[in-house]
TINUFI-985571 format. One line per field, with one value per atom (N, C-alpha, C): residue number from 1; residue in one letter; atom name; x, y, z. Coordinates in steps of 0.001 Angstrom, whole numbers. Atoms other than C-alpha are relative to their C-alpha. Last residue first. Layout:
TINUFI-985571
k: c(NUM|...) .
r: c(a|...) .
a: c(CA|...) .
px: c(X|...) .
py: c(Y|...) .
pz: c(Z|...) .
***
This chain:
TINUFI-985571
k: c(245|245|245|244|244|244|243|243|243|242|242|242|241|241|241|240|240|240|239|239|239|238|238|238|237|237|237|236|236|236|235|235|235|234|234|234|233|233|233|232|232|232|231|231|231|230|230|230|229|229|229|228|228|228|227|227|227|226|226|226|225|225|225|224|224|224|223|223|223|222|222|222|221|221|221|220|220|220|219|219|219|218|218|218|217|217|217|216|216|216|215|215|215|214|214|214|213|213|213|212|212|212|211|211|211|210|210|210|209|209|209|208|208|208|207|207|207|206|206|206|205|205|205|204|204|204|203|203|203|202|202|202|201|201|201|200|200|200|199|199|199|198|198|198|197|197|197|196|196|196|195|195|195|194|194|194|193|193|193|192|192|192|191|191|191|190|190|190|189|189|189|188|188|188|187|187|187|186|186|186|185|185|185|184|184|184|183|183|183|182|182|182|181|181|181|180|180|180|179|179|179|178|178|178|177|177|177|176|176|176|175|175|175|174|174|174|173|173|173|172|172|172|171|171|171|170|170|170|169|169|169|168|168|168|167|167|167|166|166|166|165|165|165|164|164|164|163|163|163|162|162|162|161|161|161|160|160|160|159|159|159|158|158|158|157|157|157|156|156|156|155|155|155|154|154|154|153|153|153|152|152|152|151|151|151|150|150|150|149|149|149|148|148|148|147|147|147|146|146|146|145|145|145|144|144|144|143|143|143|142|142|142|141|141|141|140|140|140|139|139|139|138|138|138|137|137|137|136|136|136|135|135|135|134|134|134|133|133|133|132|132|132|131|131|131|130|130|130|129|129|129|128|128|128|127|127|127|126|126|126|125|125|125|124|124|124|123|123|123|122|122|122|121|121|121|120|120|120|119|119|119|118|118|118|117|117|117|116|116|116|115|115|115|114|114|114|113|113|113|112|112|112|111|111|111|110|110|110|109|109|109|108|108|108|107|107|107|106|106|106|105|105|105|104|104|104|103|103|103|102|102|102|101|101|101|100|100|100|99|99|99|98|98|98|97|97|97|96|96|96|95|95|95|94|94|94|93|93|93|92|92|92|91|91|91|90|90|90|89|89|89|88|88|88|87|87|87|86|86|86|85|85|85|84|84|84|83|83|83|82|82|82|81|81|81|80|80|80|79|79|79|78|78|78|77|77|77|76|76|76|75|75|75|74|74|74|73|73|73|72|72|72|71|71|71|70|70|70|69|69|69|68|68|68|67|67|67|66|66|66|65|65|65|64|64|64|63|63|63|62|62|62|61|61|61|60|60|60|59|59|59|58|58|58|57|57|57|56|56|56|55|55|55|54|54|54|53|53|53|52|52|52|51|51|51|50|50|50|49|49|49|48|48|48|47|47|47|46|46|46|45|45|45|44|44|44|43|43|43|42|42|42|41|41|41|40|40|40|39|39|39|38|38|38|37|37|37|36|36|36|35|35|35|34|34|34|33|33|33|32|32|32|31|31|31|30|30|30|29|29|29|28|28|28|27|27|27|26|26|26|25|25|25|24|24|24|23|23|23|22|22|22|21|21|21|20|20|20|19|19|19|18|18|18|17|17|17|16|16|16|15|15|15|14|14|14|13|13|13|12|12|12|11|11|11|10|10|10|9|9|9|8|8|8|7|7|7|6|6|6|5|5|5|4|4|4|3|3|3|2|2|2|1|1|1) .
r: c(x|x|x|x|x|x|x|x|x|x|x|x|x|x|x|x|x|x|x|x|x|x|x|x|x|x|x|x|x|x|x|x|x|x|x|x|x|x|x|x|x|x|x|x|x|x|x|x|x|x|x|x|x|x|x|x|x|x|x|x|x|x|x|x|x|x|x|x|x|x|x|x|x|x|x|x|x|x|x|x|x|x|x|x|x|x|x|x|x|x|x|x|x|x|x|x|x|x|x|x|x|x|x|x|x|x|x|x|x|x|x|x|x|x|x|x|x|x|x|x|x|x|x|x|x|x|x|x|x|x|x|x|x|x|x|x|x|x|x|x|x|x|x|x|x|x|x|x|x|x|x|x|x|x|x|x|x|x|x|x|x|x|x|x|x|x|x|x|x|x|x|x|x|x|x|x|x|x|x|x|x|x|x|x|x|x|x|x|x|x|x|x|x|x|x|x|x|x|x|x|x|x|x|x|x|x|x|x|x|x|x|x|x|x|x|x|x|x|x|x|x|x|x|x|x|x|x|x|x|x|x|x|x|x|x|x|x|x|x|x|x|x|x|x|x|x|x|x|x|x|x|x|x|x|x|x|x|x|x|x|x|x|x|x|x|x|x|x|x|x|x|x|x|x|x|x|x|x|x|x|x|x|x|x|x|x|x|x|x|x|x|x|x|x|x|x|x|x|x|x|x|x|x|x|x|x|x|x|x|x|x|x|x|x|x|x|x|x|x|x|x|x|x|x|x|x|x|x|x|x|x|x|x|x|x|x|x|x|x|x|x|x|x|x|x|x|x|x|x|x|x|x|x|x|x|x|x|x|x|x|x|x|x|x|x|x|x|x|x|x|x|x|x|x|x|x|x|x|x|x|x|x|x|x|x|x|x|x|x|x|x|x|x|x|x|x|x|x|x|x|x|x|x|x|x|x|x|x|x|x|x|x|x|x|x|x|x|x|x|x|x|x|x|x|x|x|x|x|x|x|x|x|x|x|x|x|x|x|x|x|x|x|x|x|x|x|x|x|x|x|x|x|x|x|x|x|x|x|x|x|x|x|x|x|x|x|x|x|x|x|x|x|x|x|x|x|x|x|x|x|x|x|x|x|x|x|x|x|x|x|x|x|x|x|x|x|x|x|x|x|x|x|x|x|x|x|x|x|x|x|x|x|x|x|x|x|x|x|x|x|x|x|x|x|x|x|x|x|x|x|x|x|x|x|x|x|x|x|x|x|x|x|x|x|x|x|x|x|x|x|x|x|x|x|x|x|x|x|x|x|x|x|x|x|x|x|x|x|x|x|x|x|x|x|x|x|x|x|x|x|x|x|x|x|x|x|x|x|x|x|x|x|x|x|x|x|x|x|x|x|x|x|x|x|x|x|x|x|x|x|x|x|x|x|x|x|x|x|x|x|x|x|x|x|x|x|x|x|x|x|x|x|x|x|x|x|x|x|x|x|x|x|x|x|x|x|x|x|x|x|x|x|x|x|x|x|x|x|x|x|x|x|x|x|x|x|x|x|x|x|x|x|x|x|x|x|x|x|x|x|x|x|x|x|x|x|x|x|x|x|x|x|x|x|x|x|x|x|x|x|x|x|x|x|x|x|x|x|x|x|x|x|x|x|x|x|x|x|x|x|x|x|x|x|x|x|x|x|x|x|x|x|x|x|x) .
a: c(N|CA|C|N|CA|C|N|CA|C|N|CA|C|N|CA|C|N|CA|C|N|CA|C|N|CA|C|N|CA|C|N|CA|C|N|CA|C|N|CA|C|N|CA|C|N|CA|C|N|CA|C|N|CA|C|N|CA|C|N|CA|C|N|CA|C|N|CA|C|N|CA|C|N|CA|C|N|CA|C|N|CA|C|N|CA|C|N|CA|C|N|CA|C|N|CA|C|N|CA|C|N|CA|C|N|CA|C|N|CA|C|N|CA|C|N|CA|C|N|CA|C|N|CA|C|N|CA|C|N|CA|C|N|CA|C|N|CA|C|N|CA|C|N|CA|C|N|CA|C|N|CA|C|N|CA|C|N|CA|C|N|CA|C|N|CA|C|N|CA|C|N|CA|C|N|CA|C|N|CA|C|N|CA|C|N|CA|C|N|CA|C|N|CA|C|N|CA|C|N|CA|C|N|CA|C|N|CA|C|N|CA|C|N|CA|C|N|CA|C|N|CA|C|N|CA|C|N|CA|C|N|CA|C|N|CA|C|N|CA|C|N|CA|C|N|CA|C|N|CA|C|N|CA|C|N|CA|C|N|CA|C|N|CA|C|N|CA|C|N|CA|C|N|CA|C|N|CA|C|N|CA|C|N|CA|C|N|CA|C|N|CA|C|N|CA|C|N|CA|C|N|CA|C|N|CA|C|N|CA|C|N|CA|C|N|CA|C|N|CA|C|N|CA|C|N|CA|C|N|CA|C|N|CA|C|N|CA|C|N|CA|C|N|CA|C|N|CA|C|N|CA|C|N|CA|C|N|CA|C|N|CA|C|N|CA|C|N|CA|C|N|CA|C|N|CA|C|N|CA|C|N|CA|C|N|CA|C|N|CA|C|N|CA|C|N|CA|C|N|CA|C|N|CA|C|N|CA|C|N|CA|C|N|CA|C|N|CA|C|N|CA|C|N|CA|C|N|CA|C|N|CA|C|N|CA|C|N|CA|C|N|CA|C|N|CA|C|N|CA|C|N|CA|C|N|CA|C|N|CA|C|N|CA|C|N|CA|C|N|CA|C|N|CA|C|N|CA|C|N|CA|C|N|CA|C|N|CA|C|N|CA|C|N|CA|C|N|CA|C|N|CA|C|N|CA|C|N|CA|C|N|CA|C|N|CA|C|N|CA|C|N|CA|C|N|CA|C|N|CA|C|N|CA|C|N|CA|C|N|CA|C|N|CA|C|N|CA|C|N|CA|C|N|CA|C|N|CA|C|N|CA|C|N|CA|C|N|CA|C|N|CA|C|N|CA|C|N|CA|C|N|CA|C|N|CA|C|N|CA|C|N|CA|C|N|CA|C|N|CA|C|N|CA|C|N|CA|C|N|CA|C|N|CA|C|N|CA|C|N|CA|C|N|CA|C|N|CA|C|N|CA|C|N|CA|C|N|CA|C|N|CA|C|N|CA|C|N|CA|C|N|CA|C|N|CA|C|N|CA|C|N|CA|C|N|CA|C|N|CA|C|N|CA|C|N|CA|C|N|CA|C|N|CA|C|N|CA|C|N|CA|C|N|CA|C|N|CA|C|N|CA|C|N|CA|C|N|CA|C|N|CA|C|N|CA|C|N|CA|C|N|CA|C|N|CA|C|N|CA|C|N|CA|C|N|CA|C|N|CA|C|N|CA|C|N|CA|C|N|CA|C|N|CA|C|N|CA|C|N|CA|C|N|CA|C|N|CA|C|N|CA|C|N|CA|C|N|CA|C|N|CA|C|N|CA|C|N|CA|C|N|CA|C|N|CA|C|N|CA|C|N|CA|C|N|CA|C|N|CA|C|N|CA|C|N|CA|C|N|CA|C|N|CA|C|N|CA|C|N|CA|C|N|CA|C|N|CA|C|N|CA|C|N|CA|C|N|CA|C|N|CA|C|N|CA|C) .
px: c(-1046|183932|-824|158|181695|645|483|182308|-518|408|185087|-1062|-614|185844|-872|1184|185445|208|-424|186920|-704|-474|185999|297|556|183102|749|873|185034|-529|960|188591|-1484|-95|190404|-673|-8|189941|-86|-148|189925|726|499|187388|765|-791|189426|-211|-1095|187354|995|249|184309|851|148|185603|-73|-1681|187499|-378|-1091|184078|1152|353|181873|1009|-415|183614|81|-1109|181697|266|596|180467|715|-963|181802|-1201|-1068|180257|713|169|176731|1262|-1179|177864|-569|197|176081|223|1253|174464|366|939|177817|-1326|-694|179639|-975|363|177453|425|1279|178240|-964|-261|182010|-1695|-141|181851|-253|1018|180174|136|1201|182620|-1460|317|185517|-1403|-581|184418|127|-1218|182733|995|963|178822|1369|1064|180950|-558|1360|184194|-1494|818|186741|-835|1592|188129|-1102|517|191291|-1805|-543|192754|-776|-1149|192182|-617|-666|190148|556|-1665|189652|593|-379|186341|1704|-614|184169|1257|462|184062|658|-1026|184764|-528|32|182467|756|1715|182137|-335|-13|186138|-1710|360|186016|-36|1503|186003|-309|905|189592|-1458|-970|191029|-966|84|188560|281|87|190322|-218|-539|189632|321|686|189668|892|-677|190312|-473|-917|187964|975|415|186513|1010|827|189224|-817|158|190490|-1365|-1347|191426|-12|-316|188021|1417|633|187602|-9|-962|190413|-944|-828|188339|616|623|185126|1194|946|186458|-108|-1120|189403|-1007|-1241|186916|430|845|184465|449|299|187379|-1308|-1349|187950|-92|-531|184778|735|1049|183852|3|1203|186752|-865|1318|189795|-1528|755|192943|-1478|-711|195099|-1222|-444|194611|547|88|193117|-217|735|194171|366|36|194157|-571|783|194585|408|-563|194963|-364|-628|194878|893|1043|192903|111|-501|196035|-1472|1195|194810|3|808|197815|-1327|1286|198729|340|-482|201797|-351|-1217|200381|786|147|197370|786|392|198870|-243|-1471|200821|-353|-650|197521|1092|1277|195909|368|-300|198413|-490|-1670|198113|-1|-15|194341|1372|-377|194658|-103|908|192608|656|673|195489|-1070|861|197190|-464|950|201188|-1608|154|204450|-1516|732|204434|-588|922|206564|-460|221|207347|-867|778|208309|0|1386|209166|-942|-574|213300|-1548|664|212311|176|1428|212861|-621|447|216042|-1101|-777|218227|-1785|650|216713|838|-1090|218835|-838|-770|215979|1031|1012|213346|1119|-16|216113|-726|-1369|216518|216|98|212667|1372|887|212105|690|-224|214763|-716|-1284|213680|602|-1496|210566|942|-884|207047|1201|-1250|204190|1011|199|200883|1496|-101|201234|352|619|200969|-502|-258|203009|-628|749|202620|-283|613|203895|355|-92|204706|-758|-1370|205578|-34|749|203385|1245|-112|204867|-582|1874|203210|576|523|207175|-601|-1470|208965|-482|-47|205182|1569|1478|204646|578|-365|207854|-746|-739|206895|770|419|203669|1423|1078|205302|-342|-1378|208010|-726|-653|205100|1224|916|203198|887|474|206341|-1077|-395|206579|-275|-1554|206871|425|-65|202947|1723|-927|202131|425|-182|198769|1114|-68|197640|-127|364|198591|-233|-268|198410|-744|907|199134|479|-415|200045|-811|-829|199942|637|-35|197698|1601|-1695|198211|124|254|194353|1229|1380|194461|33|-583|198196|-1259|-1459|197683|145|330|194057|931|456|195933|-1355|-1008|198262|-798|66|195694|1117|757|194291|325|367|197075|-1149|-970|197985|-192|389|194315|1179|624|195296|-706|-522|198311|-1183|240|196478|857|1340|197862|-143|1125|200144|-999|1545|202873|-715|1190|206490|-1369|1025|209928|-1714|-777|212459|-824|-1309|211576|450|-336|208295|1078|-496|206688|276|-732|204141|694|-699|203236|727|-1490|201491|884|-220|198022|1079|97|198477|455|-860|199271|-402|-1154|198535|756|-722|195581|1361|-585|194695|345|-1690|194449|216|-717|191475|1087|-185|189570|664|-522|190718|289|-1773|189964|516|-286|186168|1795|33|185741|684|-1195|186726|114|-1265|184341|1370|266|181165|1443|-452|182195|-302|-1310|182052|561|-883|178638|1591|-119|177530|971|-141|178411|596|1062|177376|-77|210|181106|-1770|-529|181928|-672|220|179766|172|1360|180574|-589|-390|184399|-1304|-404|182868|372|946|181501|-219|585|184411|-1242|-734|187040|-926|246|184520|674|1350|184221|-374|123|188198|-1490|-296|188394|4|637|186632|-133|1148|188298|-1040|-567|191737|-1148|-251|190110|92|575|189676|881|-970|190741|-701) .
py: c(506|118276|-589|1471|120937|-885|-53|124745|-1792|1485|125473|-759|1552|128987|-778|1128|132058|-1282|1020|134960|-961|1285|136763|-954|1060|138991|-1618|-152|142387|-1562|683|141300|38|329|144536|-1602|1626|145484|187|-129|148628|-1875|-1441|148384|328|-555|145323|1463|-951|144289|903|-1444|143269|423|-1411|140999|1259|-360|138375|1648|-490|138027|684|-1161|137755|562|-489|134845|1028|-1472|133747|672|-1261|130510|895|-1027|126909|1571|635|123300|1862|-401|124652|-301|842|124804|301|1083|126240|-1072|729|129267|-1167|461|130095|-90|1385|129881|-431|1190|132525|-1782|393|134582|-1340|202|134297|-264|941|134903|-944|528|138104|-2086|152|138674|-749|944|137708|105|-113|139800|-749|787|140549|58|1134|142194|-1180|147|145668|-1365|-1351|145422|-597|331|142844|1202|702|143202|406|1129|145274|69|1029|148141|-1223|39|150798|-829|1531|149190|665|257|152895|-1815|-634|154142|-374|875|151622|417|-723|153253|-1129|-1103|150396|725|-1505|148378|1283|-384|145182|1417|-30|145031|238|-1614|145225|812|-147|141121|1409|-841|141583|-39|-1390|137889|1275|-163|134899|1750|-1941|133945|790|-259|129655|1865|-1110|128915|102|-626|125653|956|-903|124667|953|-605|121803|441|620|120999|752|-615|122581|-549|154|120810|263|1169|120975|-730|31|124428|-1630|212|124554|-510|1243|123372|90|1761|124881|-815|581|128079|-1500|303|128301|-761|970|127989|-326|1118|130554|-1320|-257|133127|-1327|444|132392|-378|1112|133099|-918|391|135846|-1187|33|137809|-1069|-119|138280|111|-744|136647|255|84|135688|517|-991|136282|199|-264|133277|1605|-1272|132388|285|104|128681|1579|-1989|127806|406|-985|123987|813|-752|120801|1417|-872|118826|1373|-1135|116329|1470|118|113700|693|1811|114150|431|-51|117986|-1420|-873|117466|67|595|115429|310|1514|116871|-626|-183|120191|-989|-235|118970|657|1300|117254|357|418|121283|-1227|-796|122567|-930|204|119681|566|558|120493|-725|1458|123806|-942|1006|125995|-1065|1177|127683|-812|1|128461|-595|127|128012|496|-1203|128550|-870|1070|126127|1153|-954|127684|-969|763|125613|947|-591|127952|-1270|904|125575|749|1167|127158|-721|499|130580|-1609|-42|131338|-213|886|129652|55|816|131836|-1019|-663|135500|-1097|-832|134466|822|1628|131621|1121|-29|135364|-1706|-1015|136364|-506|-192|133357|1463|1261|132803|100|224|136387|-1119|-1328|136651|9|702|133268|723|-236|135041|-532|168|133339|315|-1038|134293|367|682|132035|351|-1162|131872|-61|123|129335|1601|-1082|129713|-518|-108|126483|1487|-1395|126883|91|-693|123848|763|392|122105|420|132|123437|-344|1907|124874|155|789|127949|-1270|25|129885|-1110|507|128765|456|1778|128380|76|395|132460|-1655|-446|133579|-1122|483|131468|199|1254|132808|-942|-458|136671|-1223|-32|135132|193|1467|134186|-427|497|137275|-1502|-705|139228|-587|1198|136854|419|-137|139799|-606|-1267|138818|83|-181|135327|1809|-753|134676|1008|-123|131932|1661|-1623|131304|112|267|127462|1669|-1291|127451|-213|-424|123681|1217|785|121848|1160|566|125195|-800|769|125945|-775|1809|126435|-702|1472|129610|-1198|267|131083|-1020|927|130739|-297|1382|132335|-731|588|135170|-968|970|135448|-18|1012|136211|-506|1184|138528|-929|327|140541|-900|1047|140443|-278|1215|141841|-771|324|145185|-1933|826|145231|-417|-963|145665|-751|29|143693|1250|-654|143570|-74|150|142675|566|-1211|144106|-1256|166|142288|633|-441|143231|513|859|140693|1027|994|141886|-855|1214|144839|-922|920|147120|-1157|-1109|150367|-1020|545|148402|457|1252|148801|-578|618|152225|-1464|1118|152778|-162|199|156498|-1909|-986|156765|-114|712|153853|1050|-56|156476|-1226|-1370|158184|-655|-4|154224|1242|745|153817|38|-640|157019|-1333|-1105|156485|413|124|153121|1185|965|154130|-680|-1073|157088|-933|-1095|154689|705|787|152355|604|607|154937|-658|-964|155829|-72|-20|152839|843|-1284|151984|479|-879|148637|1481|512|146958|321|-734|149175|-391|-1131|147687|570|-116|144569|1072|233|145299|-221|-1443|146786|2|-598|143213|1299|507|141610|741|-244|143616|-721|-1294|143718|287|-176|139923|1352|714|139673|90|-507|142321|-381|-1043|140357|614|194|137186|1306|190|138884|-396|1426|140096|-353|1318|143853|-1242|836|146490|-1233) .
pz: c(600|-108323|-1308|36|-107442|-752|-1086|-106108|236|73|-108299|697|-663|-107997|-335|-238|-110164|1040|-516|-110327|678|975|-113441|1425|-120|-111731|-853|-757|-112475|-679|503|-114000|1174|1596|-114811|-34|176|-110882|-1563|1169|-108764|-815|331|-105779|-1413|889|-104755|-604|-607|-101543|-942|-858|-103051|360|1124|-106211|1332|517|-103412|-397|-1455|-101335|-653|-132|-105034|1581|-976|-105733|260|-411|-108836|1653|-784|-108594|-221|-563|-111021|588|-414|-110879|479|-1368|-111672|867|-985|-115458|1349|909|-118877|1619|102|-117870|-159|-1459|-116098|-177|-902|-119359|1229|1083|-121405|791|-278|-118905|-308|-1289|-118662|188|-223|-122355|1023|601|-122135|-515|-1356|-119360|-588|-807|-121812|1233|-1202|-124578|1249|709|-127882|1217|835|-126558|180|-388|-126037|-380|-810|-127219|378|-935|-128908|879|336|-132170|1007|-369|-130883|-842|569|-132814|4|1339|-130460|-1432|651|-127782|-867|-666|-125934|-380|618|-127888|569|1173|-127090|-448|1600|-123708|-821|785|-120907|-1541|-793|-118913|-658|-434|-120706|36|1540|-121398|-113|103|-117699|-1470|84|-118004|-179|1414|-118933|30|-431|-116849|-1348|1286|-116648|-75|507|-113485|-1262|1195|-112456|-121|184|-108553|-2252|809|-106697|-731|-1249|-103794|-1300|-1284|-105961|374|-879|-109098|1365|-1376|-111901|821|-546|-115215|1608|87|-116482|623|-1248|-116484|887|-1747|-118747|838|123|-122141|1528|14|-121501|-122|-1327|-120137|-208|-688|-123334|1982|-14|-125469|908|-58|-124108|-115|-1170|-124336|718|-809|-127625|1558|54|-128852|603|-631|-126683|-426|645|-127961|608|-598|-125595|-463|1004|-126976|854|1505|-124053|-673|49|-120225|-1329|1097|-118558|-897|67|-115561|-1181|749|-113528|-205|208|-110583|-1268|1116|-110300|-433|-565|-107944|-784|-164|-110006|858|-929|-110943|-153|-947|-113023|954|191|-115929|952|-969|-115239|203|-641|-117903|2065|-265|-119924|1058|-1084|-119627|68|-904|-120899|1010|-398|-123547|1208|-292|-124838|528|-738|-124978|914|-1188|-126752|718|-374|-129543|1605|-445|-129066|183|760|-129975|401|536|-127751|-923|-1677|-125304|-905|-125|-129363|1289|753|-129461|813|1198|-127515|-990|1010|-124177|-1036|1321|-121750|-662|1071|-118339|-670|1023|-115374|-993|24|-111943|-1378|110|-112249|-112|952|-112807|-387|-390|-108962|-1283|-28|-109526|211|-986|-111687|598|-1406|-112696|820|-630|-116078|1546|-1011|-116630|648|-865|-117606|680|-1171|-119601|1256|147|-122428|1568|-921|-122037|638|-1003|-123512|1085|-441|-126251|2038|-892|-127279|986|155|-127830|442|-700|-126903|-427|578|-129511|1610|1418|-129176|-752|596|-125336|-1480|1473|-122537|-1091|1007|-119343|-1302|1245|-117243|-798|374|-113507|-1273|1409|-111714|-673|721|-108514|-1462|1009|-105609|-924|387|-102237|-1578|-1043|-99915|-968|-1583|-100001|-120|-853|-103647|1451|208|-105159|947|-1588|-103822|-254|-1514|-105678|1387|-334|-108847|1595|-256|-109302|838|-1325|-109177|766|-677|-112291|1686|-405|-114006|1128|-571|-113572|7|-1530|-114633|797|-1385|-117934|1379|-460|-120580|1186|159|-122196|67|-1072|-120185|-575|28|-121887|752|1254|-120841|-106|314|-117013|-1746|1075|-115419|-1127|937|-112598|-1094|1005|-110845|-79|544|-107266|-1743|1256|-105890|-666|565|-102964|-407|586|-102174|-97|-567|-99624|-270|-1593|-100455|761|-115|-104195|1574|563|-103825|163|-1952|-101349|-624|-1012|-104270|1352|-162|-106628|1062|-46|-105074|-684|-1494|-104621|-41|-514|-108031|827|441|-108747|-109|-623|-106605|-499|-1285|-108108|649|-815|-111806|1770|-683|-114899|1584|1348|-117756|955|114|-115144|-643|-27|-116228|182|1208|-115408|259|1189|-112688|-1888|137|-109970|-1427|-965|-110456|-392|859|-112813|1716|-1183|-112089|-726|-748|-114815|1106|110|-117388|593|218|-116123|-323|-1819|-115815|12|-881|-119226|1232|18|-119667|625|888|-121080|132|1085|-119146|-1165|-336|-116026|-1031|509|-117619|-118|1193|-117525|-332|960|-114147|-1418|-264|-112635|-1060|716|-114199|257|1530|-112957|-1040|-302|-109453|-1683|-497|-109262|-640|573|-110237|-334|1531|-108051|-1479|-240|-105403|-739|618|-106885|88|1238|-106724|-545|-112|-102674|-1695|116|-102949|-217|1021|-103355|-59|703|-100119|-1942|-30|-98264|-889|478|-99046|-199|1200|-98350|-523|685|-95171|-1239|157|-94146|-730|618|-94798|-341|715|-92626|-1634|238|-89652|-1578|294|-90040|-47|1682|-90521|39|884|-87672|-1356|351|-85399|-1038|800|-86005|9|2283|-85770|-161|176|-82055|-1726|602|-82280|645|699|-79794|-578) .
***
């Protein structure tokens, strides 16, 4: 019979493990990218409404939210709200007083449903325009003001440009211990052949962004503990924490 600290050092170690074991990751890549044939990724909703993301990377972030409890999130790229509405669950348990939605194309339609849930959308604040504008941007610190206390995930346009942007401007907002999520890094990893439409591929992409960033900054680490245990993930090496104020 374990001891909980056992099992959290047996439960650590194996998640390492596991995050060595190539071929395994290997295996896990490949179900993923079949199963975006069909959507996967858009398949979980919450409270009703749809997440654009993986459970296994909701779960991490709510056991970030539950570690730092975090005063503000601040999500770009909200999509059909479901991640906002998720944030809001955890802030009405572990605490915190506001949850920042930023997005270039917010429907009235949208906001107008997502208050009809009642009071778990009661700490949402939308903010319709560009995460790099600097308008946006001032409606943020306003907001924030000096407050460092702030998880932060970035999930809007994904070109290497952009994406670089948005690092250098948020990162700044988030303080030691706190964690940024440069969301889509697996945009790296993925045939060219499944962007459709999109700009962004190989080279053009938040990881290649993400790189580019962490030559620039000793303030933020990638939280290689979180990445090992997930095995399926849409942001490999985005989660980052804060490691100096």
């Amino acid at each position: 019979m374990y001891t909980r600290e056992e099992f959290e050092a047996m439960r650590i170690a194996k998640a390492g493990e596991m995050a060595q074991d190539n071929k395994l990751q290997k295996e896990a890549l490949d179900v993923l990218v079949k199963a975006d044939h069909y959507n996967w990724i858009h398949q979980t909703t919450w409270f009703g409404e749809p997440i654009l993301n993986l459970p296994q990377d909701m779960f991490a972030f709510q056991e970030i939210i539950f570690n730092t409890r975090p005063d503000y999130i601040i999500e770009i790229g909200v999509a059909w709200a479901g991640s906002l509405l998720f944030y809001s669950t955890l802030m009405d348990i572990v605490g915190g007083k506001e949850i920042i939605g930023i997005d270039v194309y917010i429907p009235d339609d949208l906001i107008d449903r997502i208050r009809k849930k009642g009071k778990i959308s009661d700490r949402i604040n939308w903010i319709s325009g560009s995460s790099i504008d600097q308008n946006i941007v001032e409606r943020v610190k306003s907001i924030i003001g000096d407050n460092k206390n702030v998880f932060v995930v970035l999930d809007s346009n994904h070109s290497r440009e952009h994406v670089s942007k948005e690092l250098e401007i948020y990162s700044h907002f988030v303080g030691k211990g706190n964690y940024i999520v440069c969301g889509d890094t697996i945009i790296e990893d993925l045939p060219e052949n499944v962007h459709g439409s999109r700009t962004w591929g190989k080279g053009n992409n938040p990881k290649a962004a993400l790189t580019d960033f962490l030559t620039k900054t000793s303030r933020f680490e990638i939280d290689r503990q979180i990445e090992n245990k997930l095995l399926f993930s849409c942001n490999p090496g985005g989660y980052l924490k804060c490691v100096k104020d």
